[in-house]
C-alpha positions in Angstrom: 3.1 -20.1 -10.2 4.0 -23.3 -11.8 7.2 -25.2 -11.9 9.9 -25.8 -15.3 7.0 -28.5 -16.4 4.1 -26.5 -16.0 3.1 -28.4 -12.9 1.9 -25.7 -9.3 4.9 -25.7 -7.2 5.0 -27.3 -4.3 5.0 -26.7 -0.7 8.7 -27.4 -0.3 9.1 -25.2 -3.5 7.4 -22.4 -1.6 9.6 -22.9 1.1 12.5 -22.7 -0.5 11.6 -19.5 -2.4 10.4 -17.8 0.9 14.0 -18.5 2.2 15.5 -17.5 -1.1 14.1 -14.3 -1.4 13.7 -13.7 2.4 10.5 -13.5 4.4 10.7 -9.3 4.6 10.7 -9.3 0.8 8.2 -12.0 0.1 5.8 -10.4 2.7 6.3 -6.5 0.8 4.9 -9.0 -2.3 2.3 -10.8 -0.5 0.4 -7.9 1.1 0.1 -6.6 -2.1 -1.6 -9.9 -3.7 -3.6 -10.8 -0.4 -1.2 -13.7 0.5 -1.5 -15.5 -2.7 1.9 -16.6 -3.3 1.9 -18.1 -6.6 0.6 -14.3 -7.8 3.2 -12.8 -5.0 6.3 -14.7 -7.0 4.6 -13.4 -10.5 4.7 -9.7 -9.5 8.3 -10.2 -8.1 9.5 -11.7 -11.5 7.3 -9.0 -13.2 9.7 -6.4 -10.8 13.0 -7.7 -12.3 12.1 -7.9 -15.6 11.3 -3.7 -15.3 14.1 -3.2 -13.7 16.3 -4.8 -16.0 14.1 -3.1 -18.5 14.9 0.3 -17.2 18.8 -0.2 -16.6 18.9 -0.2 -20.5 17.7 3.3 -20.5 19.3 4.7 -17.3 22.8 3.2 -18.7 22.2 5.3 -21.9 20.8 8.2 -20.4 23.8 8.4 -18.0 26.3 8.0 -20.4 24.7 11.0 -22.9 24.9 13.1 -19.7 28.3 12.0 -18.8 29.1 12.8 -22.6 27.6 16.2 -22.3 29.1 17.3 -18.9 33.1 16.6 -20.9 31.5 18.9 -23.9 30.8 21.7 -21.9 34.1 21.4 -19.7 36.2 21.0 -22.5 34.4 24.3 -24.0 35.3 26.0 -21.1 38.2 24.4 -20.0 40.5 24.2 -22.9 42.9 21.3 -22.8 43.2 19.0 -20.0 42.5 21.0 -17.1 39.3 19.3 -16.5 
């Protein structure tokens, strides 16, 4: 993975993300790209952009069900008893 000016990171770099991430979660990423780190910090990055990716759709899916659950009570329910 290369640095803000395109340049590969350096050692101290790798360092510094290996203690920044911790080693347990660098190694889950690591075994899965044969120890290549540059290509281990890639698929982590490529992790958080899903996930923030997904929370868009759970957040709206949640709050339709949320919205649903008050219809139906307040059906049943009449007035504030819900």
């Amino acid at each position: 993975m290369a640095n803000a000016c395109g340049r590969p990171k350096t050692e101290a770099q790798h360092e510094w993300t290996e203690r920044w991430l911790s080693s347990s979660r660098l190694s889950s990423y690591l075994d899965l790209c044969d120890g290549n780190i540059d290509r281990a910090l890639e698929l982590h990055e490529w992790n958080l952009m899903l996930g923030r990716v997904l929370m868009g759709d759970i957040a709206h899916f949640e709050l339709a069900l949320r919205n649903a659950y008050d219809r139906a009570l307040t059906e049943r329910f009449q007035g504030d008893e819900h």
